[in-house]
C-alpha positions as MATLAB code, in Angstrom:
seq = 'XXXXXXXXXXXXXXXXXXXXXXXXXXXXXXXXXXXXXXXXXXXXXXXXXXXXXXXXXXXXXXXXXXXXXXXXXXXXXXXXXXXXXXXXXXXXXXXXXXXXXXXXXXXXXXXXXXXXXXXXXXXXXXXXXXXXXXXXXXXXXXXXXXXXXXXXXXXXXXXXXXXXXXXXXXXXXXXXXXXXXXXXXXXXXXXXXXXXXXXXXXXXXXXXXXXXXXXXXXXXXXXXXXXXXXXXXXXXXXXXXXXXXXXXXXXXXXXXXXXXXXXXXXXXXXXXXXXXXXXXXXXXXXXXXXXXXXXXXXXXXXXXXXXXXXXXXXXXXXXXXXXXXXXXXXXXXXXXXXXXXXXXXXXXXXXXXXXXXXXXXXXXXXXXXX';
ca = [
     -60.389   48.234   59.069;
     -60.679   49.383   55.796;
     -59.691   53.055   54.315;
     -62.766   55.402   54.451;
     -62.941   56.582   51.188;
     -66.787   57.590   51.099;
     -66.709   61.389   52.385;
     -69.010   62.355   50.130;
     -71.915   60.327   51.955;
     -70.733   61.559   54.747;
     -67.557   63.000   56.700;
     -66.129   61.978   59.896;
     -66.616   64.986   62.504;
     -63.505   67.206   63.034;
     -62.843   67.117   67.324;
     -63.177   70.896   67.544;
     -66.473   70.615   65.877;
     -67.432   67.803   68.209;
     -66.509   69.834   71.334;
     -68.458   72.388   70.350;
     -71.652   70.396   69.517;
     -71.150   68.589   73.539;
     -70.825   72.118   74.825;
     -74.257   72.997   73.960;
     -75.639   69.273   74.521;
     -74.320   69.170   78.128;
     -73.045   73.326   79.280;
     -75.200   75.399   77.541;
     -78.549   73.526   76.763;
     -80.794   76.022   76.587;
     -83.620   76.971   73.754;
     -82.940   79.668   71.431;
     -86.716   80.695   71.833;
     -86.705   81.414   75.670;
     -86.026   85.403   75.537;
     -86.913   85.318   78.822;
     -83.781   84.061   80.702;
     -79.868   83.797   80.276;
     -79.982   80.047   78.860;
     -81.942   80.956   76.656;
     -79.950   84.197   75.328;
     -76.963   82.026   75.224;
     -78.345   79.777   73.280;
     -79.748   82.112   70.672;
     -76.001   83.836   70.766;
     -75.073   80.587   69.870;
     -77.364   80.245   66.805;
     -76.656   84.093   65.373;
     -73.200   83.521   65.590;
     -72.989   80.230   63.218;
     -75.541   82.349   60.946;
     -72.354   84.201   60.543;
     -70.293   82.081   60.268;
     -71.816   80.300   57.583;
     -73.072   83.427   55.361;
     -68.945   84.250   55.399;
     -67.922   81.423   53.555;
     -70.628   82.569   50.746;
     -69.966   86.221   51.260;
     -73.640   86.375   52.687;
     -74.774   88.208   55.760;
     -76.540   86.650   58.622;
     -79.821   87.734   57.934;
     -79.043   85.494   54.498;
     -79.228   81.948   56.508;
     -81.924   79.618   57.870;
     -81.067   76.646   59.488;
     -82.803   73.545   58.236;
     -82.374   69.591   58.571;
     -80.181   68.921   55.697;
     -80.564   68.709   51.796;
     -83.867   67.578   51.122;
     -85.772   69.684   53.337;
     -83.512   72.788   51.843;
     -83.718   71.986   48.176;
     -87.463   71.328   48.781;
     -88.328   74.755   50.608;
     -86.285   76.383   47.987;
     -88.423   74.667   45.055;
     -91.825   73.937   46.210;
     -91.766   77.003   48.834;
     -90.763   79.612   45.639;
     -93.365   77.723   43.489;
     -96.123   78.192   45.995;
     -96.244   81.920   44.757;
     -96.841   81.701   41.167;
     -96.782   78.848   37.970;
     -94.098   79.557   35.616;
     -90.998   77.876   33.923;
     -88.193   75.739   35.616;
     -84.888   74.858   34.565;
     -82.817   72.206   35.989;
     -80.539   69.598   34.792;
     -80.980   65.781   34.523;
     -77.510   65.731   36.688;
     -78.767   66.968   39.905;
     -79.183   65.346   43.293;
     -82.712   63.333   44.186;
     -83.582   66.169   46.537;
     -83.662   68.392   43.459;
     -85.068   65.824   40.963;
     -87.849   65.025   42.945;
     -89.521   68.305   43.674;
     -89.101   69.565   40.479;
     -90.881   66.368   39.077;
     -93.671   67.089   41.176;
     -93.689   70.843   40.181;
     -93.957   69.177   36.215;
     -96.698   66.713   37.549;
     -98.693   69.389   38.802;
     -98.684   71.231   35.515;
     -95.757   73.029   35.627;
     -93.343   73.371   32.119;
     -89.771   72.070   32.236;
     -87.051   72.122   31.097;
     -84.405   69.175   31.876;
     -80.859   70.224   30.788;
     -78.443   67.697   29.418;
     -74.543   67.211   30.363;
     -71.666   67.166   28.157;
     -70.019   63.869   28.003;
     -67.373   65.108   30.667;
     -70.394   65.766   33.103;
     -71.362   69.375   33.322;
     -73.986   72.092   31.918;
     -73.067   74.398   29.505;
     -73.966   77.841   30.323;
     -75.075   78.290   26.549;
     -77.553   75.732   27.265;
     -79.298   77.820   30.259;
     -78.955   81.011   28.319;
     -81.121   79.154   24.903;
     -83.980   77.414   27.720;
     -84.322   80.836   29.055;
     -87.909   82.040   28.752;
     -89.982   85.188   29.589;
     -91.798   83.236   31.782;
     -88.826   81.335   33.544;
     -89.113   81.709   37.457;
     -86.485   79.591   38.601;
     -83.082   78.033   37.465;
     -82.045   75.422   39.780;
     -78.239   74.151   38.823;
     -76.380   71.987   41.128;
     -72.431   73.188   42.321;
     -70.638   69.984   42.598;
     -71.889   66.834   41.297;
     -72.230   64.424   44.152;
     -71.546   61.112   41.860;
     -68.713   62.416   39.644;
     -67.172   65.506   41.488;
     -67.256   67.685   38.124;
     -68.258   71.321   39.245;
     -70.646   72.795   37.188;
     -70.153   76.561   35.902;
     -72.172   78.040   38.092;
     -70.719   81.422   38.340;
     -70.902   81.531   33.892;
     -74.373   80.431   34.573;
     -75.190   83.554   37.598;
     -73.995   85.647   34.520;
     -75.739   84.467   31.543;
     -79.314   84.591   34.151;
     -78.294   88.173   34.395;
     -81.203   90.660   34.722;
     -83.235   88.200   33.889;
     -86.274   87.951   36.794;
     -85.606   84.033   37.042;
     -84.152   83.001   40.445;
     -81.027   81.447   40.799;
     -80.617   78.080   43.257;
     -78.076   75.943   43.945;
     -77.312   72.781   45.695;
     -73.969   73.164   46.991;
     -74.331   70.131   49.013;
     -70.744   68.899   48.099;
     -68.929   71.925   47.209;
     -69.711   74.332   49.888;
     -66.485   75.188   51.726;
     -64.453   73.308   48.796;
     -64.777   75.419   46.050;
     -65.173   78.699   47.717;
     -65.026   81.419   44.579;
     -68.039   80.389   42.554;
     -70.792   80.508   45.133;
     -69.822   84.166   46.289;
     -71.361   85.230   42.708;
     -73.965   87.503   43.975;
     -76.107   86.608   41.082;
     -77.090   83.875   42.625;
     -80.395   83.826   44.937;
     -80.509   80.641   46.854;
     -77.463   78.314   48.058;
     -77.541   75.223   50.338;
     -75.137   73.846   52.320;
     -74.727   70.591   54.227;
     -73.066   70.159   57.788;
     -71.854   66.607   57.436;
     -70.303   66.825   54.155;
     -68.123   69.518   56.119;
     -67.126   67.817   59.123;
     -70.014   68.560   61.106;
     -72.776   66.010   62.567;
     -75.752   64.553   60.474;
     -78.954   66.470   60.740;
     -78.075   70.127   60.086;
     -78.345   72.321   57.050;
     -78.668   75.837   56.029;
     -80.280   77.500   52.684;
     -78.645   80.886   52.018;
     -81.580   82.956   50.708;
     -79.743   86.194   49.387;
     -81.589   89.668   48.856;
     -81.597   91.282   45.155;
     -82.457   94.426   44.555;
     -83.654   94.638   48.090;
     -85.768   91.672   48.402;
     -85.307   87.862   48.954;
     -86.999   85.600   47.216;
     -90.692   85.137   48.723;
     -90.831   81.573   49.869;
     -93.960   79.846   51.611;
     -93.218   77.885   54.481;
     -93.811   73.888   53.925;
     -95.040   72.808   56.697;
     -96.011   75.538   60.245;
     -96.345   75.850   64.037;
     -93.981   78.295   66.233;
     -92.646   80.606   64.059;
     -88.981   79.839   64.299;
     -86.292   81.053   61.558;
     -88.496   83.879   60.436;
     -91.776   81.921   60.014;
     -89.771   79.981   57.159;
     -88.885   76.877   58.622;
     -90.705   76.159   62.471;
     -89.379   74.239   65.035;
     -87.262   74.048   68.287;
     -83.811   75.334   67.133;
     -80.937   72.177   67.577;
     -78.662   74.291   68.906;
     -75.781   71.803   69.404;
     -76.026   70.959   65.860;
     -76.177   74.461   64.435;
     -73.271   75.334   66.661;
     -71.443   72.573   65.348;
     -72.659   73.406   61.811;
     -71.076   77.121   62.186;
     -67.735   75.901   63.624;
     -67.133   73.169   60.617;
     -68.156   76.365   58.315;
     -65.771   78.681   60.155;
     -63.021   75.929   59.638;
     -63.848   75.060   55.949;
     -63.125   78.925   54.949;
     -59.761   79.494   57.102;
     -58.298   75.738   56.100;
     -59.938   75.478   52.555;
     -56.350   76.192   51.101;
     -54.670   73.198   53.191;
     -57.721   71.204   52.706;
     -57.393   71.556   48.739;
     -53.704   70.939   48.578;
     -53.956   67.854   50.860;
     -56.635   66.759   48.699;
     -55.440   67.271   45.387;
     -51.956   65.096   46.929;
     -54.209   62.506   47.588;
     -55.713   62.237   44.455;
     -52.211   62.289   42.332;
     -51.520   60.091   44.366;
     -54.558   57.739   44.181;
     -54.345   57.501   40.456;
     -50.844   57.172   40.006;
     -51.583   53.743   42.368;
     -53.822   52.276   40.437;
     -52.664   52.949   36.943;
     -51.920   49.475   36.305;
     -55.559   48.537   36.175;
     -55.788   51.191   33.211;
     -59.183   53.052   34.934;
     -60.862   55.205   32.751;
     -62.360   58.678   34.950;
     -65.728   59.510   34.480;
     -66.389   63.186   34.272;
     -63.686   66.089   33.469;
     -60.736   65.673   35.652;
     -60.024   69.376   34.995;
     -63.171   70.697   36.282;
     -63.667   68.600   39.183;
     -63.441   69.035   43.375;
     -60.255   67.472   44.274;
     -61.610   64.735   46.488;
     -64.327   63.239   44.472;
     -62.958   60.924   41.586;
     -65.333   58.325   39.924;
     -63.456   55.831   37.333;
     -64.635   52.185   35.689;
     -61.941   49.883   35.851;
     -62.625   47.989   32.231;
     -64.182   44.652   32.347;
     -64.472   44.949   36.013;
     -67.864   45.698   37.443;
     -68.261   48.095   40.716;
     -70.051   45.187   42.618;
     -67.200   42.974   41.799;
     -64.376   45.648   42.926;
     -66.294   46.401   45.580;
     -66.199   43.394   47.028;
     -62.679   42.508   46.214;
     -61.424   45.745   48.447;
     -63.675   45.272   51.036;
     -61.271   44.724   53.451;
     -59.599   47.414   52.043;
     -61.275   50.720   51.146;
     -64.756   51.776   51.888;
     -66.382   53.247   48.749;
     -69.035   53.647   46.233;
     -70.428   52.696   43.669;
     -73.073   56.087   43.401;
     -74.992   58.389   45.394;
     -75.257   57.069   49.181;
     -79.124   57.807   49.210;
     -79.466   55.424   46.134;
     -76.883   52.984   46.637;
     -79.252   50.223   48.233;
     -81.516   50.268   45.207;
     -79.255   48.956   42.564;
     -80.527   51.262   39.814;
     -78.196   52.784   36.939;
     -76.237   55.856   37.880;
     -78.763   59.057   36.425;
     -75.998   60.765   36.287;
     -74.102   58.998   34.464;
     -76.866   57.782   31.956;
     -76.940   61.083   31.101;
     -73.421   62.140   30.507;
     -74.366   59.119   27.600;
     -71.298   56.749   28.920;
     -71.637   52.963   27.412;
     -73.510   50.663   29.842;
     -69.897   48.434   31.102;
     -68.321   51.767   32.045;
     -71.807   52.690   33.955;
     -71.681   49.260   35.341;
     -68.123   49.445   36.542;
     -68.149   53.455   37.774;
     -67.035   53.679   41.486;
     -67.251   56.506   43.708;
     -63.801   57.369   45.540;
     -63.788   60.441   48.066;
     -61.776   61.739   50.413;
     -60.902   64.212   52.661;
     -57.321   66.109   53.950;
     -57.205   63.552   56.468;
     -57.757   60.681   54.774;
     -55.645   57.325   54.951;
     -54.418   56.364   52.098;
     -55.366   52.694   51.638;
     -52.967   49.818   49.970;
     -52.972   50.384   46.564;
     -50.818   47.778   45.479;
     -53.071   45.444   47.285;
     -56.368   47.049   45.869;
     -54.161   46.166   42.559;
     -53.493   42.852   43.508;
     -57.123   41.797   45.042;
     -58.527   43.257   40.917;
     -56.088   41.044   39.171;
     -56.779   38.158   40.905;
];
């Protein structure tokens, strides 16, 4: 079987995760809304402790964390929920994920004034740029962490700094860098954070957006959608508790390992491009400033269906974003970061993780040439 080379769709599950996600599917199976009983305690246990676990690898607190279902119902809750409370200014970037793109284009539909921020060629958003859209009026900044097509991490923390005492809140989709880049989202500056479980080794299905307190308060989001009153009133629902245990464990893991995990990783990738040289790729996006197991590079005059299909049998990867890679459209990102149509047409997705097989390269090599 091919190498899987497409963690950042998704990651395979890490065993201890996995035991801990059957414990509370098959041992402990109760709901963490029955007060009434000791399944039901247990289970809530359960829940409180991966709220910790979780809020430490943000420097958070547990009252910080609400579980969700994953990225789009986070970044959504986050947008829409904060823009339920008053009409102002937004500021995002043209780079972000569809889950951010997509509320924030119905937010400008509905009358709301936006601004879309433009990359540098190398892929990421200059804090200068945030600090000149800034606006009395601005209520929200929303700037991703880690771009999910290129890897390039976007200044986040230089961003957190030049909001400053501004009112605007701060949110961002750390979808791919949470638990990989561990520094930049500890800025306290920023107000809203979301992380993914299966982009950390956890199952599909499970989320969490960090809503931090400033100056005493949290941000006042509206629910989207009622009925129960679980996680505060926030987000209703029966609590998955396997998942959410799961969730905490892979979060627990990320923070103790992370400095294994980015050695392995940046190995890998050394390693990677020093295989493939000979077909000359060109890397889109800063390699300086990127997470160390995301690389996207356009092999000239070879386009990423063409490679694709050449290595099939070889390595699994990408050609994009895993939620758009069925639709055949031109990379957004990438559009924007103004690269020539060939190297859009030829940009593939390579990621990894610090177990990852290394695939054949010389084959992968051999397969292009022919």
């Amino acid at each position: 079987m091919a190498a899987y080379l497409d963690c950042a769709a998704t990651t395979p599950i890490d065993p201890r995760v996995r035991d801990e996600v059957l414990r509370y599917l098959d041992e402990e199976f109760g709901n963490a809304g029955s007060r009434t009983h000791e399944y039901g305690r247990r289970a809530r246990n359960a829940v409180e402790g991966a709220r910790d676990r979780v809020a430490a690898v943000v420097a958070g607190s547990r009252g910080d964390v609400f579980f969700t279902s994953g990225a789009t119902e986070s970044n959504n809750l986050a947008i829409l929920g904060l823009s339920l409370q008053s009409r102002g200014h937004v500021i995002t970037s043209r780079i972000e994920h569809h889950a951010v793109i997509e509320p924030v284009t119905e937010l400008e539909r509905l009358g709301f004034n936006v601004t879309w921020l433009d990359p540098t060629p190398e892929g990421w958003i200059e804090p200068d740029a945030v600090r000149e859209a800034l606006r009395p009026e601005t209520m929200l900044v929303s700037i991703m962490h880690a771009n999910n097509e290129t890897g390039v991490l976007q200044p986040v923390a230089a961003i957190a700094d030049v909001i400053g005492d501004h009112p605007a809140f701060f949110h961002v989709d750390a979808a791919q860098g949470f638990g990989k880049d561990i520094a930049a989202l500890q800025h306290p500056r920023i107000d809203m954070i979301y992380a993914s479980g299966h982009k950390i080794h956890a199952p599909k299905g499970v989320g969490a957006l960090v809503v931090r307190r400033r100056n005493g308060d949290r941000p006042a989001l509206k629910p989207l959608f009622f009925g129960g009153g679980q996680e505060r009133g926030l987000r209703p629902g029966t609590l998955p508790v396997h998942l959410i245990a799961g969730f905490g464990v892979a979060a627990e893991l990320a923070l103790e390992e992370w400095p294994r995990r980015d050695q392995c990783c940046r190995a890998f990738r050394e390693r990677l491009m020093e295989g493939l040289a000979p077909l000359r790729p060109e890397i889109n996006g800063d390699p300086e400033r990127s997470l160390p197991n995301i690389l996207n590079l356009s092999i000239p005059s070879v386009d990423a269906e063409t490679a694709m299909e050449a290595w099939s049998e070889l390595a699994a990867i990408s050609d994009g974003a895993a939620c758009t890679s069925a639709s055949y459209t031109c990379s957004h990102v990438l559009s924007a970061m103004r690269l020539s149509e060939e190297r859009i047409a030829g940009a593939l997705r390579f990621s990894w993780c610090h177990w990852s097989e290394m695939p054949d390269l010389a084959a992968m090599v051999a397969a292009i040439r022919r």
